[in-house]
N, C-alpha and C positions, 0 to 999 in steps of 0.2 A: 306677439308670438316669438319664442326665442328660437331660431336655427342651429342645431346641434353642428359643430365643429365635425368637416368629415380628414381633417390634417391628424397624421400618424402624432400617437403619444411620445414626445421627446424619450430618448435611452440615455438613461446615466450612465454612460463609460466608466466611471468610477468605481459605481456599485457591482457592474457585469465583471472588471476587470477583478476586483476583489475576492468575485466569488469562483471566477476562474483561478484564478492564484491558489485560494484555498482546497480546489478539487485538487488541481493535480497535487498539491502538497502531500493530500493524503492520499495519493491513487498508491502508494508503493507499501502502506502500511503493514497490509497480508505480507508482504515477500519477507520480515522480518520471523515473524508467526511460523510460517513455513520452514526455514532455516533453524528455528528452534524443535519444532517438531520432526526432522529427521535428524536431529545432532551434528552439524555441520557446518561448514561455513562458503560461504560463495565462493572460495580463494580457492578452498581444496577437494569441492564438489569434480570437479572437471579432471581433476588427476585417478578421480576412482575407477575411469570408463579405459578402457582398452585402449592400447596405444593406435592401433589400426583404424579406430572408430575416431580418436581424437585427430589424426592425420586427415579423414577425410567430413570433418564438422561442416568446414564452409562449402567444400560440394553438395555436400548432402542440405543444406542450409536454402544455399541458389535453386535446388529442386525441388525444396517442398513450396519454397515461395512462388514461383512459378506453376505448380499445379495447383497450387492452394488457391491463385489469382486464378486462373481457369475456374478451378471448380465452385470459386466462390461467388462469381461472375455468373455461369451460368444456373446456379443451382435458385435463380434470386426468381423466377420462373416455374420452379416448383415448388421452393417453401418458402412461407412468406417470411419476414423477419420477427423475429419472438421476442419475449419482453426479458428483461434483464435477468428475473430472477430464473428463467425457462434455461438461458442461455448457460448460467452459471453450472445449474442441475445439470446438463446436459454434458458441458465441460467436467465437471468433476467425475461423473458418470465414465466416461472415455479415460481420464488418467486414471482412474481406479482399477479400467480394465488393463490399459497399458504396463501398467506396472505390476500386474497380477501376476505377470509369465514373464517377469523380468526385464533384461535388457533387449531381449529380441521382440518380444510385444513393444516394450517400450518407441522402438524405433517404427515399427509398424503403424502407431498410433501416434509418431510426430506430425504427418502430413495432413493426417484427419484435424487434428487438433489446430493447426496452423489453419486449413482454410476454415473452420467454425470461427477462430479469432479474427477472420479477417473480413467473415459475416456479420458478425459481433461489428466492426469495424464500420462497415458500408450501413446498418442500420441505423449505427450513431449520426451518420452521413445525411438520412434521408429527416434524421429527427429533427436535425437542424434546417432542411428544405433543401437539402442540394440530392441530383441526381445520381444515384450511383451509377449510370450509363456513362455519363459525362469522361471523359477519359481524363481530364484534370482532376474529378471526385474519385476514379480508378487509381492515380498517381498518389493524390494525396492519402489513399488508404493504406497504400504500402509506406511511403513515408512517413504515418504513425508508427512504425514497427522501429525506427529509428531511434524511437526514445527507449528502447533494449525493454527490458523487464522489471519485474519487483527483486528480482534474485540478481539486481547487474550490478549492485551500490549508488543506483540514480539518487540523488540526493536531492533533485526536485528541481536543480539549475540549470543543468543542461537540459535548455529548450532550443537546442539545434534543429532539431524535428521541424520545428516552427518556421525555418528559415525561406526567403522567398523561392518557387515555384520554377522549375524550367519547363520550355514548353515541352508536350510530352509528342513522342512517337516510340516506335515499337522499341530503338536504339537507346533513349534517353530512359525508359522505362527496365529498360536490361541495365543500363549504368549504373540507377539508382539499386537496384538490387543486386548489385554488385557492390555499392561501396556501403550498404547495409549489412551484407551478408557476414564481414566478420563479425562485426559488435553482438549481431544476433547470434553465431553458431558459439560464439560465447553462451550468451543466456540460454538456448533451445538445450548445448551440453550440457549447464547446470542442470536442465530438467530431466533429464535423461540418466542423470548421473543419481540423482533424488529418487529416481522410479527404479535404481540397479540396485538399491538398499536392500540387502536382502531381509526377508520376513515383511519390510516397513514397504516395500515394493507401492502396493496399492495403494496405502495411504497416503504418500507422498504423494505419487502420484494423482492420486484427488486434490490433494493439498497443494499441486504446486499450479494445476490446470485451474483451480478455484481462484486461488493468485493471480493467473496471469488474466482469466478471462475478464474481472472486477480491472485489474490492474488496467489491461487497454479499452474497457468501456469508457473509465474517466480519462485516460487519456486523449479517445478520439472524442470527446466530450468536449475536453479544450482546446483544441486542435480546430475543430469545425464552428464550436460556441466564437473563437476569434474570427476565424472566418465571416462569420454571420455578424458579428457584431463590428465591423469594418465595412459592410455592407447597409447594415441598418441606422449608424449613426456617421456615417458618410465618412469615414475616418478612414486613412489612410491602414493598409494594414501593416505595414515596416512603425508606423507609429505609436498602433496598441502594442503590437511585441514588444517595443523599448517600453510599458507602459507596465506590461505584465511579468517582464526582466524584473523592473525594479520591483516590484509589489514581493515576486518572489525573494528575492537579496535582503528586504526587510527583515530585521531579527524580530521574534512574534514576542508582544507584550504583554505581561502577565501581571495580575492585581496583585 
């Protein structure tokens, strides 16, 4: 009688890192899409918005991430997490309306939109088996936002986001979203500035919340997939990062 083996199936780091590589490569593809669809460009999106409103970006940036972490936090208690394509509908749904009434809906509808992304965020969290309770799974959701957007010119290498972990309290958690807060009030103004197109208002705004919501599923996809995979094949994680650096720096080969 042969005795079935109860030892975990070896993980090829190799194959997980490749395919990691490959997501986020393509996680920015929409932001391209988007930028062609409202006639514009990344560079000079941000100059369309009122000078008042571009003065106060990174304020307004620090407070929607902050209620967004709240409300994203508690809201996990009344709706459960949805499945990808729910989340997308539901994101586009939101910038269509944001942008319907302009720039004053627009701005009304950045905070909504921010904690639904950072729902989106904590469920890619629990896919991979980590707790969203956990206050280091709470850190690392806001540290996916660090990789900016599909609208930032990410180009797929900077995987700073990735970087190791500080331990977290209420101060270290305020730090981080502090030294986020430019890069994103960058990207949140490109969106804002897509949703003030006058006429193209809504559309953009569907188009740019479709973007981003697709954009940080595969980001926190790879984000937490490393996580997990540093975990499961006992590897160091400073080790797969330098593993998943190079994979991405590779120039892609073609027949």
């Amino acid at each position: 009688m042969q005795i079935e083996s109860s030892l975990p199936t070896p993980v090829d780091v190799e194959v997980e890192i490749d395919k990691l590589a490959r997501r986020y490569k393509a996680a920015g593809g929409l932001g391209i899409n988007v930028l062609n669809l409202i006639g514009g460009s990344a560079d000079n999106l941000i100059e369309r918005l009122p000078e008042g409103i571009r003065r106060n970006l990174e304020n307004a940036t620090v407070g929607a991430l902050n209620q967004a972490m709240k409300a994203a936090h508690s809201s996990r208690s009344v709706v459960p997490d949805q499945a990808s394509w729910l989340n997308q509908a539901v994101s586009t749904a939101m910038g269509a309306a944001g942008g319907a009434g302009g720039l004053p809906t627009a701005l009304a509808e950045l905070p909504v939109t921010t904690t639904l992304l950072l729902r989106v965020i904590q469920g890619v969290a629990v896919e991979h088996g980590f707790d969203p309770e956990a206050e280091s799974v709470q850190f690392d959701c806001v540290q996916v936002f660090a990789a900016a957007g599909p609208l930032s010119g990410d180009d797929g290498a900077d995987l700073g986001f990735l970087s190791a972990r500080l331990a977290l309290s209420g101060k270290a958690m305020q730090a981080v979203i502090a030294k986020i807060a430019p890069k994103l009030a960058v990207v949140l103004g490109q969106k804002l500035a897509a949703q003030a197109v006058p006429v193209l208002g809504a559309v953009a705004g569907a188009a740019t919340n479709y973007a981003y919501t697709s954009y940080y599923q595969d980001v926190a996809h790879v984000h937490f997939g490393l996580r997990k995979l540093a975990i499961d094949a006992d590897v160091p994680h400073a080790e797969l990062l330098v593993k998943l650096k190079e994979k991405m720096a590779k120039p892609k080969v073609t027949a």
